[in-house]
N, C-alpha and C positions, 0 to 999 in steps of 0.2 A: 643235065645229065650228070650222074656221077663221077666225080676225077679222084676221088681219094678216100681210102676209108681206116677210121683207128676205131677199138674196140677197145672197151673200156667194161668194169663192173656196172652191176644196174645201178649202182646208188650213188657213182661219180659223176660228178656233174659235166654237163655238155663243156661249159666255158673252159674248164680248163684243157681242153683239145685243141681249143681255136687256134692259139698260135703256133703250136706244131702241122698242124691241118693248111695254115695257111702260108707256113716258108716254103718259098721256091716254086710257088704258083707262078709268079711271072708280072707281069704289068695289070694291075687292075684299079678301077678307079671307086668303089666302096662296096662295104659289107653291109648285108640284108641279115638280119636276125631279129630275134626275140629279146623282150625283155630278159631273160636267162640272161644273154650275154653282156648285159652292162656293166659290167665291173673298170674297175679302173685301170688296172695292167693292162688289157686286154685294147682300151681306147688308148693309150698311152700307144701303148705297140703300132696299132693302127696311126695313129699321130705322125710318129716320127717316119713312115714310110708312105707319108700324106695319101692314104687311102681314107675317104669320106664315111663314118661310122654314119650307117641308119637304122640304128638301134634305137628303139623307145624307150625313155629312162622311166627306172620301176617308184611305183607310188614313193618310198621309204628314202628315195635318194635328196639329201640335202640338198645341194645346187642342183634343179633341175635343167637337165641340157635340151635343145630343142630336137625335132625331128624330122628329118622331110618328109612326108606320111604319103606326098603324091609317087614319091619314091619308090616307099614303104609294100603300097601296094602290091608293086612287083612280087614279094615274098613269098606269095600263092604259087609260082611257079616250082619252088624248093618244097611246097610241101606235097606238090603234085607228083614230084618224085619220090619221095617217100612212098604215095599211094603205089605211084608203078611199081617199087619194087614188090610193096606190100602181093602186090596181084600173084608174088611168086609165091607159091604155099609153103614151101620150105624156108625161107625166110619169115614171111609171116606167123606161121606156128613155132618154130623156131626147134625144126627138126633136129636140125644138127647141134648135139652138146656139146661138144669140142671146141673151142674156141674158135684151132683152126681150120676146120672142120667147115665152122660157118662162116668164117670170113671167104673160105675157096667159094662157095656155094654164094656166097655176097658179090662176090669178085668175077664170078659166072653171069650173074643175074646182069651188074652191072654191062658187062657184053653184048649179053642178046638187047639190054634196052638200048645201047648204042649202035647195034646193028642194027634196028627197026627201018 
């Protein structure tokens, strides 16, 4: 289910959200992502708050890190909320051009899927 959401331009990339996305979450024991999110700050950060990175390092990376991929698999569950929210039409077509506009209507969607 959805806990948090920041809004960003289209052409900003995911990773740099990750560690403001992820302060003050609470107790967890690793991140599920994409190769997107491989960068080194971003495992570094995860490091020192010994949260277990299961991110797949991307073809281009010198030292290749390993992966747990039995892990890994989990990750289907993150994109299957994407798809829920996707089912809201206004988020999906992306009715609302107001920034905040759609974050309210993101923030709505968010609720009814937590109320299911």
């Amino acid at each position: 289910m959805p806990v948090r959401f920041i809004l960003t331009g289209g052409q900003a990339a995911d990773v740099t959200q990750a560690i403001p996305l992820m302060t003050d979450i609470g107790s967890t024991g690793a991140l599920l992502a994409d190769k997107g999110y491989d960068a080194n700050a971003l495992l570094d950060w995860l490091g020192q708050r010994d949260i277990a990175a299961v991110i797949p390092p991307k073809a281009n990376r010198k030292m290749q890190r390993s992966c747990d991929w039995y892990q890994y698999k989990e990750r289907h569950v993150i994109e299957c909320m994407f798809g829920k929210l996707k089912y809201f039409r206004r988020i999906a077509t992306r009715y609302e051009k107001k920034a905040s506009h759609f974050m309210e209507m993101l923030a709505f969607s968010a609720v009814l899927l937590w109320l299911r």
